[in-house]
LOLO-942894 format. One record per atom (N, C-alpha, C): atom name; z, x, y; residue in one letter; residue number from 1. Coordinates in Angstrom, 1 decimal. Atoms other than C-alpha are relative to their C-alpha. Layout:
BEGIN
+------+--------+--------+--------+------+-----+
! atom !     zz !     xx !     yy ! rest !  nr !
+------+--------+--------+--------+------+-----+
!   CA !      Z !      X !      Y !    A ! NUM !
...
+------+--------+--------+--------+------+-----+
//
This chain:
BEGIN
+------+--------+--------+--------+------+-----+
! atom !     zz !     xx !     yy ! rest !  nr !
+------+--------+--------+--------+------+-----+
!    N !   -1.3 !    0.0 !   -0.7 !    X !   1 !
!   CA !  -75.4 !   30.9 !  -43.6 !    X !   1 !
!    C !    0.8 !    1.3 !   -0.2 !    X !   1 !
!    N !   -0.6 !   -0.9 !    0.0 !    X !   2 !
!   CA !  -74.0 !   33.8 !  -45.3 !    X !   2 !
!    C !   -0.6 !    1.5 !    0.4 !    X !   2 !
!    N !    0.9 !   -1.0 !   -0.5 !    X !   3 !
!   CA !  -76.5 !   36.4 !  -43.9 !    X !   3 !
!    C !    0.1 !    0.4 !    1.7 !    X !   3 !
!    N !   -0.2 !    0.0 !   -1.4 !    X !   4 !
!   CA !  -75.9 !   34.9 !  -40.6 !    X !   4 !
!    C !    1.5 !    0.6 !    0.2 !    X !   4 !
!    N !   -1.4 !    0.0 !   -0.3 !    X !   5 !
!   CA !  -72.0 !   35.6 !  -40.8 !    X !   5 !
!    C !    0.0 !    1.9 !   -0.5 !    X !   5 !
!    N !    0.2 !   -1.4 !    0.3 !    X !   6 !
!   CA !  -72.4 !   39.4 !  -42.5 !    X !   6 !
!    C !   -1.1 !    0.8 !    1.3 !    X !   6 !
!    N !    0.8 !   -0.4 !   -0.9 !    X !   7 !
!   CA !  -75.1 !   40.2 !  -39.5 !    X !   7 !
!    C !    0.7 !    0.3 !    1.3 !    X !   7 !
!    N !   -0.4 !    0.1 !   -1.1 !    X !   8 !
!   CA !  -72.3 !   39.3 !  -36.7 !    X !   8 !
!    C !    1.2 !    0.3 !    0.1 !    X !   8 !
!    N !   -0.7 !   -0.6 !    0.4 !    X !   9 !
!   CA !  -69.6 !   41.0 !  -38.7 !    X !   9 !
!    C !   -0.1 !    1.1 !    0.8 !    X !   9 !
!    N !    0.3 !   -1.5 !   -1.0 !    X !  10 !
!   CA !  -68.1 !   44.0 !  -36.3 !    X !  10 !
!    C !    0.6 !    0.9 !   -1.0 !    X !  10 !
!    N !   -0.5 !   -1.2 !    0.8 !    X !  11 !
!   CA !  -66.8 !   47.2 !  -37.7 !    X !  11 !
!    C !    1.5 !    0.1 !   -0.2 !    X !  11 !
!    N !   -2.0 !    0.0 !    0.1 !    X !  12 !
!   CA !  -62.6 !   47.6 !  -38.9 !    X !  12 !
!    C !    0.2 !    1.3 !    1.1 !    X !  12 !
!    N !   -0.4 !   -1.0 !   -0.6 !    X !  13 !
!   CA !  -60.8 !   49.7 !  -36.4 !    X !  13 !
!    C !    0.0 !    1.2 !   -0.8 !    X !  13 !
!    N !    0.1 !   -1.5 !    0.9 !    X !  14 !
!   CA !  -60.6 !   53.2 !  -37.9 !    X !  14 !
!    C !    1.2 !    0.6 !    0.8 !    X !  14 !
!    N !   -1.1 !   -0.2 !    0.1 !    X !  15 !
!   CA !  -57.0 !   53.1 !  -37.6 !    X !  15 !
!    C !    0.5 !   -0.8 !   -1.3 !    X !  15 !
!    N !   -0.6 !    0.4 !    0.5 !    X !  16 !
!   CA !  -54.1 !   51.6 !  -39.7 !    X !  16 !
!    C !    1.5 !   -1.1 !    0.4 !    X !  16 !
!    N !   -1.6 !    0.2 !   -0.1 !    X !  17 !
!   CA !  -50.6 !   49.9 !  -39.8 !    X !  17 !
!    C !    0.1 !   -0.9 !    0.8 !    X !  17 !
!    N !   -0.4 !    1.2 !   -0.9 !    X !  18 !
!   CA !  -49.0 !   47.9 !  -37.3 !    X !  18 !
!    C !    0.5 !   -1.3 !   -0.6 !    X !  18 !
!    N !   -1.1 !    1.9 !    0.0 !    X !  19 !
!   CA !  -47.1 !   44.3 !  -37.2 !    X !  19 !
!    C !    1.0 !    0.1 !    0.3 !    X !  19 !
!    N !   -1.2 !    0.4 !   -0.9 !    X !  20 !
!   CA !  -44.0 !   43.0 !  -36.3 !    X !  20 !
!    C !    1.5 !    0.2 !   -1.3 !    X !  20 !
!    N !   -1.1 !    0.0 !    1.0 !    X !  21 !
!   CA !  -40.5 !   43.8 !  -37.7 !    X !  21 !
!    C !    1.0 !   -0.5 !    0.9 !    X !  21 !
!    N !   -1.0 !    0.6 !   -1.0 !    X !  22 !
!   CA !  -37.4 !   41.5 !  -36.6 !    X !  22 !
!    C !    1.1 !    0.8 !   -0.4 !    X !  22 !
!    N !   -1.9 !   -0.4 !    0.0 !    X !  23 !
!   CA !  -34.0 !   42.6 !  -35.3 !    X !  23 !
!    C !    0.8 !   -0.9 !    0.4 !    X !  23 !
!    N !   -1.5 !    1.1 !   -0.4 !    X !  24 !
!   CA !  -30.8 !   40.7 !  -34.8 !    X !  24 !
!    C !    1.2 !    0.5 !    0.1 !    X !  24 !
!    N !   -1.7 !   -0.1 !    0.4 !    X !  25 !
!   CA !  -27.3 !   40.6 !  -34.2 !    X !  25 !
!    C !    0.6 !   -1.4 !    0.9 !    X !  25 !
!    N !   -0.7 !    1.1 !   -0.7 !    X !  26 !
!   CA !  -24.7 !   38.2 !  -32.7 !    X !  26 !
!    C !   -0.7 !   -0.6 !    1.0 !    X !  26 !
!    N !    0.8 !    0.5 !   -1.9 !    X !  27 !
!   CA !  -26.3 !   38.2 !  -29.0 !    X !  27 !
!    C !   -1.6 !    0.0 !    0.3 !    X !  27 !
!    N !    1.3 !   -0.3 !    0.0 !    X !  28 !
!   CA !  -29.9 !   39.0 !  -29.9 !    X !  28 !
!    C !   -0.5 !   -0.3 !   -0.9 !    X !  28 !
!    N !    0.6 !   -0.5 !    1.2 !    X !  29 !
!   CA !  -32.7 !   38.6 !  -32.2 !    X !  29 !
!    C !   -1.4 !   -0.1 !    1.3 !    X !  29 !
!    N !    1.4 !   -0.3 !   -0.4 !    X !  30 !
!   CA !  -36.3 !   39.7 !  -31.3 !    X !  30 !
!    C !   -0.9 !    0.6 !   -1.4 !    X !  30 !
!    N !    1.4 !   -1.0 !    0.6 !    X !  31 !
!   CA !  -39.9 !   40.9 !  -33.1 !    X !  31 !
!    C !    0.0 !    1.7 !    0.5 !    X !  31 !
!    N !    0.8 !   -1.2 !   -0.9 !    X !  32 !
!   CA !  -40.6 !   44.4 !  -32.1 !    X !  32 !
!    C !   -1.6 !    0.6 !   -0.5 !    X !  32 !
!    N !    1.7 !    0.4 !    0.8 !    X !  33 !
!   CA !  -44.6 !   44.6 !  -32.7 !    X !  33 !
!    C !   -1.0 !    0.9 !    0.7 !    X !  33 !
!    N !    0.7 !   -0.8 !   -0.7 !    X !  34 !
!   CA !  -47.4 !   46.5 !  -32.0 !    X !  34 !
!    C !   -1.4 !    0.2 !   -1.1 !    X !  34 !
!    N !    1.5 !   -0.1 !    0.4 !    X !  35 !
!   CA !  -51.2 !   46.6 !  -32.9 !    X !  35 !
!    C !   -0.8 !    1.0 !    0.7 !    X !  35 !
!    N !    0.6 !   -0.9 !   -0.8 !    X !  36 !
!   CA !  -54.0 !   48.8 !  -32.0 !    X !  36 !
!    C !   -1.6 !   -0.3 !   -0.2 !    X !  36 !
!    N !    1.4 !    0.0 !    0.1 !    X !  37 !
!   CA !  -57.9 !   48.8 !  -31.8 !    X !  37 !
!    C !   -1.1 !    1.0 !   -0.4 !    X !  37 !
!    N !    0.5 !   -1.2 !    0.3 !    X !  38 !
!   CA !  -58.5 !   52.4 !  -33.1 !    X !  38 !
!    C !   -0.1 !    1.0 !    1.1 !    X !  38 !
!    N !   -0.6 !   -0.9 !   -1.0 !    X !  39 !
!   CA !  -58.2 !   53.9 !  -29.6 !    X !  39 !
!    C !    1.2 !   -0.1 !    0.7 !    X !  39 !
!    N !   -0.9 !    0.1 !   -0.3 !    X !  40 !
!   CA !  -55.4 !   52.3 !  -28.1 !    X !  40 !
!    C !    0.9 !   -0.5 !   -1.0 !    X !  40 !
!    N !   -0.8 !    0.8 !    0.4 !    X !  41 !
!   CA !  -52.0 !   51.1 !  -29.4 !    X !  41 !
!    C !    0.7 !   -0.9 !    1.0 !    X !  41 !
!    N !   -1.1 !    1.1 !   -0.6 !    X !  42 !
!   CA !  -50.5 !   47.9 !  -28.3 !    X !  42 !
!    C !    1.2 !   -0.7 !   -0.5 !    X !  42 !
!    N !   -1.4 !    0.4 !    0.7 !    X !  43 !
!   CA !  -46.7 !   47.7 !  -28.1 !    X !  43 !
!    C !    0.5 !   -1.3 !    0.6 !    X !  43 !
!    N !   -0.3 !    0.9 !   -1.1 !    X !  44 !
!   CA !  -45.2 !   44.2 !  -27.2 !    X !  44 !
!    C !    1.6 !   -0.6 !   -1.2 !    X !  44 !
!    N !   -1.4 !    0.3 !    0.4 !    X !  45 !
!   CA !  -41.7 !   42.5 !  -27.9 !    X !  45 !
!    C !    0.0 !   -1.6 !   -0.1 !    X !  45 !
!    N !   -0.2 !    0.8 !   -0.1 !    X !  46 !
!   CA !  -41.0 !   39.1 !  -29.0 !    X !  46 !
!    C !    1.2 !   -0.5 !   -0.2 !    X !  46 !
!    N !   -1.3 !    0.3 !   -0.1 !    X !  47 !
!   CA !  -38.0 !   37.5 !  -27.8 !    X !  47 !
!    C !    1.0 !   -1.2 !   -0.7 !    X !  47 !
!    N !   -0.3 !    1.3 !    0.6 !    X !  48 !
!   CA !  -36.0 !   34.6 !  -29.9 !    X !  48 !
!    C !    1.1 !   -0.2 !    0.6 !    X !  48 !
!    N !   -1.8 !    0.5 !   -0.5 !    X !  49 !
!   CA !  -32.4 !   34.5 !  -28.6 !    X !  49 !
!    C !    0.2 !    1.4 !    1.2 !    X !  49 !
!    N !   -0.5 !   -1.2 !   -0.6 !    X !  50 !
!   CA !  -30.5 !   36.6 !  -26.1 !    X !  50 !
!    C !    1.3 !   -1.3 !    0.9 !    X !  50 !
!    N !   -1.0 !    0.4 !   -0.7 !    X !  51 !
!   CA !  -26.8 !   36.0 !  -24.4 !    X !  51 !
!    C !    0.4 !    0.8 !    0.8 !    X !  51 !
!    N !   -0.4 !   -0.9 !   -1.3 !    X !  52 !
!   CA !  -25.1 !   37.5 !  -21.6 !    X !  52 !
!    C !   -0.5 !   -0.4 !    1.2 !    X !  52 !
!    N !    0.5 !    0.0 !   -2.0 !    X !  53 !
!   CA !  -25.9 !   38.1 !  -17.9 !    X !  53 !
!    C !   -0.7 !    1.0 !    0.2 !    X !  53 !
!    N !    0.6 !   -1.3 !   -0.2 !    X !  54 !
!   CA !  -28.1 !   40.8 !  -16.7 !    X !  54 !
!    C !   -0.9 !    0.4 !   -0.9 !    X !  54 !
!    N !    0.5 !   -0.3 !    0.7 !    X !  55 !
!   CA !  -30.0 !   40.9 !  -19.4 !    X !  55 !
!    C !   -1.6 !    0.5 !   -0.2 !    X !  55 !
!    N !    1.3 !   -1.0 !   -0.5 !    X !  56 !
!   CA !  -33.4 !   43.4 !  -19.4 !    X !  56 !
!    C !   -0.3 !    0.3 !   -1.4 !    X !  56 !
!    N !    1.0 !   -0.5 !    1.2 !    X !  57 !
!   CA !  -35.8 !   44.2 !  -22.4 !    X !  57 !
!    C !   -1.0 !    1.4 !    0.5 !    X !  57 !
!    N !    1.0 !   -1.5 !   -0.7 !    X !  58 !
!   CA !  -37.6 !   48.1 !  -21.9 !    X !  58 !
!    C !   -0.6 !    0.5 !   -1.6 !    X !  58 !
!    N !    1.4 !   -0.2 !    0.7 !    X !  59 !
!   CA !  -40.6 !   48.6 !  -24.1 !    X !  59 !
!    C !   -0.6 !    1.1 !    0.1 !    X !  59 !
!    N !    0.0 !   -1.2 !    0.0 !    X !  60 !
!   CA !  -41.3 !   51.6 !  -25.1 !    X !  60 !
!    C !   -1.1 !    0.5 !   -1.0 !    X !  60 !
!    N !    0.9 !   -0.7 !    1.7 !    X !  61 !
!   CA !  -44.8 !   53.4 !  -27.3 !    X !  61 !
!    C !   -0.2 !    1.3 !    0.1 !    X !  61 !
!    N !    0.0 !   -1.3 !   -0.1 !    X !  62 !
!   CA !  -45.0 !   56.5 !  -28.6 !    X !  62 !
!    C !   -1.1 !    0.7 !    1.1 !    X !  62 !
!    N !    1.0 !   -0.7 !   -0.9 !    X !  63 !
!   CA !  -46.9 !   59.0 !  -26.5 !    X !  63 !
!    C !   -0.6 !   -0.9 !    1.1 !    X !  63 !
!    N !    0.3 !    1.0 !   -1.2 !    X !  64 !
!   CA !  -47.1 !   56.1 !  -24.0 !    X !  64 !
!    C !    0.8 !   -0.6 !    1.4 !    X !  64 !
!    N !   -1.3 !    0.8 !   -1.6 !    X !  65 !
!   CA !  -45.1 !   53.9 !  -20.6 !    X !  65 !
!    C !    0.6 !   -0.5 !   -0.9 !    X !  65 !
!    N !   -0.6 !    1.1 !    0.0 !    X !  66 !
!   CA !  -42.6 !   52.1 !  -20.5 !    X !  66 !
!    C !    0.2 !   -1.2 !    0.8 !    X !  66 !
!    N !    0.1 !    1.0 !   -1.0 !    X !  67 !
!   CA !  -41.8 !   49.2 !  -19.2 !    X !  67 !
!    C !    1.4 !   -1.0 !    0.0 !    X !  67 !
!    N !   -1.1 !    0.9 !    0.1 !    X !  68 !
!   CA !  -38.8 !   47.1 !  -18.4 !    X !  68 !
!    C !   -0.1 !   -1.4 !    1.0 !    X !  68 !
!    N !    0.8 !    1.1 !   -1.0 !    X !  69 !
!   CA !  -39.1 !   43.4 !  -17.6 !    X !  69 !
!    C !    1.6 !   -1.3 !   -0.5 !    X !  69 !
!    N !   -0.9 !    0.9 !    0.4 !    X !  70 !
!   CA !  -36.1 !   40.8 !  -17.3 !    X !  70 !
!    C !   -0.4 !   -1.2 !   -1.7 !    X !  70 !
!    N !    0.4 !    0.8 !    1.2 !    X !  71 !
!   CA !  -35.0 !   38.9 !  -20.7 !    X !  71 !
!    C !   -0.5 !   -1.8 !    0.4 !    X !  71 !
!    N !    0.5 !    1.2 !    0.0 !    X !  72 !
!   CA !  -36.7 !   35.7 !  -21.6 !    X !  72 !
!    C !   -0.8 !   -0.2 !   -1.0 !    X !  72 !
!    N !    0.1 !    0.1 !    1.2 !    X !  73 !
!   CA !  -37.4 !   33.7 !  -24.7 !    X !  73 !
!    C !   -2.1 !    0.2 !   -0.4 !    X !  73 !
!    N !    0.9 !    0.5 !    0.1 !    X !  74 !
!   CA !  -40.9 !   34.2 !  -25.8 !    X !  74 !
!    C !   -1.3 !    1.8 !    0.0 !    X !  74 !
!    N !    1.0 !   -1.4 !   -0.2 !    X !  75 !
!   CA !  -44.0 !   37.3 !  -25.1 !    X !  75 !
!    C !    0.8 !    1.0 !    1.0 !    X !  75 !
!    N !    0.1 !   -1.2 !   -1.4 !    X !  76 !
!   CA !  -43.4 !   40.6 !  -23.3 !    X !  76 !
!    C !   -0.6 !    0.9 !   -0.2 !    X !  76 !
!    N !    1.3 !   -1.3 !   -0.5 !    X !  77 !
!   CA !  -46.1 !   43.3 !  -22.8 !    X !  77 !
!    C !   -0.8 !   -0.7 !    0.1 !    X !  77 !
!    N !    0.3 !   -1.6 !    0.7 !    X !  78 !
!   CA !  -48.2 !   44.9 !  -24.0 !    X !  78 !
!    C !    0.2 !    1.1 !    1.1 !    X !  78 !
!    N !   -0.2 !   -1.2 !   -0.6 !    X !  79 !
!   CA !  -47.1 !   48.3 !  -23.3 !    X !  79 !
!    C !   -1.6 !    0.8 !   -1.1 !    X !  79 !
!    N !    1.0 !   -0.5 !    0.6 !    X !  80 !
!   CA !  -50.2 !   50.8 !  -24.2 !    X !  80 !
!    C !    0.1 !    1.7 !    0.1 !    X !  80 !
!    N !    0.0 !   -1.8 !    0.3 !    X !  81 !
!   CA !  -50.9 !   55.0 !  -25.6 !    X !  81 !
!    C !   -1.4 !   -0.5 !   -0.6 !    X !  81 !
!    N !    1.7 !   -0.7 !    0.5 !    X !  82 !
!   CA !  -54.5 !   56.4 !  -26.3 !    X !  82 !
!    C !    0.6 !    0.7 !   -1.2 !    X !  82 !
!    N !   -0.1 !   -0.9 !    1.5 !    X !  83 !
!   CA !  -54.3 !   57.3 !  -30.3 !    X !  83 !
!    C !   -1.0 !    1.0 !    0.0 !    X !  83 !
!    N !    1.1 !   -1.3 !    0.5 !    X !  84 !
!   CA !  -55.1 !   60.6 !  -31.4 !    X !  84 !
!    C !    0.1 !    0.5 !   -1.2 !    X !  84 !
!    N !    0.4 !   -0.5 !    1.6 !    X !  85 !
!   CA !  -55.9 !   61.6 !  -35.0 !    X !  85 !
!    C !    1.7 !    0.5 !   -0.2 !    X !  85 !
!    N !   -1.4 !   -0.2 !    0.4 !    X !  86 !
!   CA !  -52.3 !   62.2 !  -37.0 !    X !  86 !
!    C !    0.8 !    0.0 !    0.9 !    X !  86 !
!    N !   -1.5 !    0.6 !   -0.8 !    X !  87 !
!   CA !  -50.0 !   60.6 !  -34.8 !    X !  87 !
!    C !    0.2 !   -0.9 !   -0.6 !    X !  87 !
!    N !   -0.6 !    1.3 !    0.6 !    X !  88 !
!   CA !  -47.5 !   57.9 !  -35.8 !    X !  88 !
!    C !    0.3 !   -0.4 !    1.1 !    X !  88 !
!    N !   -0.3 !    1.1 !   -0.9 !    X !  89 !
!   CA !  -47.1 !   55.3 !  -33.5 !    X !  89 !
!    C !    1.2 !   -1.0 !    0.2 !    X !  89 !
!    N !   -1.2 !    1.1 !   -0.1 !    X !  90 !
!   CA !  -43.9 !   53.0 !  -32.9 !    X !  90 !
!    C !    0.3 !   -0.1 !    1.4 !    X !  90 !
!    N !    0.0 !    0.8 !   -1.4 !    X !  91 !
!   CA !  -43.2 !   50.4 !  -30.5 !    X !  91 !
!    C !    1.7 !    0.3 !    0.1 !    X !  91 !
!    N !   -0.6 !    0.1 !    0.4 !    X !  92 !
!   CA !  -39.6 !   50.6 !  -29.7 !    X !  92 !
!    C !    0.8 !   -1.4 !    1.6 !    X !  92 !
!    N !   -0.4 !    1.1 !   -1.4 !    X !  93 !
!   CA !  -37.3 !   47.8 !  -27.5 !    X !  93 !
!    C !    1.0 !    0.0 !   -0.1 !    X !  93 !
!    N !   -1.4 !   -0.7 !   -0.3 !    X !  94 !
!   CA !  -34.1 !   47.9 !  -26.2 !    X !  94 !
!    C !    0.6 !   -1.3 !    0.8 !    X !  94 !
!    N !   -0.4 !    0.6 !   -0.8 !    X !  95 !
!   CA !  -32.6 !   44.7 !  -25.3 !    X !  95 !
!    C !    2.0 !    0.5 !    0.4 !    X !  95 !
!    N !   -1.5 !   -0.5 !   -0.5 !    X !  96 !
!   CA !  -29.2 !   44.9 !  -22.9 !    X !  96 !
!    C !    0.2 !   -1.3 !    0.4 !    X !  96 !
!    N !   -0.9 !    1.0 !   -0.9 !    X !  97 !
!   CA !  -26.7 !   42.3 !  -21.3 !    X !  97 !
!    C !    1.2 !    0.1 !   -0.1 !    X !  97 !
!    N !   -1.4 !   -0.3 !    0.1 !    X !  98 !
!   CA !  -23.4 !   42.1 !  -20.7 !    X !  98 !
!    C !    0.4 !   -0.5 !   -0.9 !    X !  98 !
!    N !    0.2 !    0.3 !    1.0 !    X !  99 !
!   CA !  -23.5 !   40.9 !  -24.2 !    X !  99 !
!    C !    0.1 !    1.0 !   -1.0 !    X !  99 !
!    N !    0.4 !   -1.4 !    0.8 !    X ! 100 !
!   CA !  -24.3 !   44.3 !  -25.7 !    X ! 100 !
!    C !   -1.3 !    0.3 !   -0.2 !    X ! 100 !
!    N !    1.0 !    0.1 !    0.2 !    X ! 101 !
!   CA !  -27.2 !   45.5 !  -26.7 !    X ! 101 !
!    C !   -0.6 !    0.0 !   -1.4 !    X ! 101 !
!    N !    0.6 !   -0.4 !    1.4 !    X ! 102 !
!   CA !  -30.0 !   46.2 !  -29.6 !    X ! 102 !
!    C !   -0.6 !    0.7 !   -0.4 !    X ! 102 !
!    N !    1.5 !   -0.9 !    0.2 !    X ! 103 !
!   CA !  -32.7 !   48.9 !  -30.7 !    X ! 103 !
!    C !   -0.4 !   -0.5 !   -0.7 !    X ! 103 !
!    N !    0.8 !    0.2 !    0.8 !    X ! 104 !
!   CA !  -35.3 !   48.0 !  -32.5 !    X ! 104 !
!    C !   -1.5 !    0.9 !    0.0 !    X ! 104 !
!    N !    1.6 !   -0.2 !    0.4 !    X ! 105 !
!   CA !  -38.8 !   49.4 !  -34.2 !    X ! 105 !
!    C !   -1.0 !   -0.8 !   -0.1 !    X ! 105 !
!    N !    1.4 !    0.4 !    0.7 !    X ! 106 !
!   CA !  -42.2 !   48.5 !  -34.7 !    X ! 106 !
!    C !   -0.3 !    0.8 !   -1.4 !    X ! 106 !
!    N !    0.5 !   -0.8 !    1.2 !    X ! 107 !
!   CA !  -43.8 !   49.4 !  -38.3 !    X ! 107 !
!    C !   -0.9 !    1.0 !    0.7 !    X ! 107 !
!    N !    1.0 !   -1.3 !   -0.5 !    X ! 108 !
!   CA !  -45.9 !   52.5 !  -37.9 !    X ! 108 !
!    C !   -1.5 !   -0.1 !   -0.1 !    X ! 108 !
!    N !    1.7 !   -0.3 !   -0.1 !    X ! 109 !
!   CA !  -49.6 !   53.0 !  -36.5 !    X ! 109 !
!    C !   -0.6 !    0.8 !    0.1 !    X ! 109 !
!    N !    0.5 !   -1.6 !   -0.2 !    X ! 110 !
!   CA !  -51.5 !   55.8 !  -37.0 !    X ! 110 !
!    C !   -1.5 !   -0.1 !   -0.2 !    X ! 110 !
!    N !    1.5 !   -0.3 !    0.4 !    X ! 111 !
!   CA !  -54.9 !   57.4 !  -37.0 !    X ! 111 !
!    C !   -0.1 !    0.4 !   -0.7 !    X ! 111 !
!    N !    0.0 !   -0.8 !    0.1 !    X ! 112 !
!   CA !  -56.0 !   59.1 !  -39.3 !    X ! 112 !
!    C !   -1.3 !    1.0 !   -0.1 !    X ! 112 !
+------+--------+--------+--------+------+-----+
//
């Protein structure tokens, strides 16, 4: 059994870092998060609260798009950048409403 399981074993990205760090305040809280597979990084936002009107979340990775997509409680991306050897990576997100808004980070992903 354990020969079968070491045989079907794949290789670790040949990157680092990444997960999720939360932000909050009165009118907001979110994840801001981001993983990668050693060539891409993927940035995405998880949503837990939000008040106001108008309210829009824009997702943002280094050396990468953005993206802005009305709020709502739950997943939003992945936004994606092609890693290249010593770069740091962060996801960043930006909720707004006539509420106020928030910035938030991802922890850092890098090649090295």
């Amino acid at each position: 059994m354990t020969a079968a399981l070491l045989g079907t074993a794949t290789a670790p990205a040949n990157a680092a870092g990444g997960g999720c760090r939360p932000h909050s305040n009165t009118a907001f809280s979110f994840d801001a998060c981001q993983g990668d597979d050693g060539v891409l990084v993927y940035g995405d936002t998880y949503i837990k609260r939000f008040t106001g009107s108008h309210c829009r979340v824009t997702i943002r990775v280094t050396n990468g798009s953005s993206q802005s997509y009305p709020c709502r409680i739950g997943h939003l991306g992945p936004q994606t950048a092609r890693m290249s050897r010593g770069v740091d990576y962060y996801t960043s997100s930006t909720i707004s409403s006539s509420a106020g808004s928030l910035y938030g980070i991802s922890p850092r992903s890098w090649k090295p």
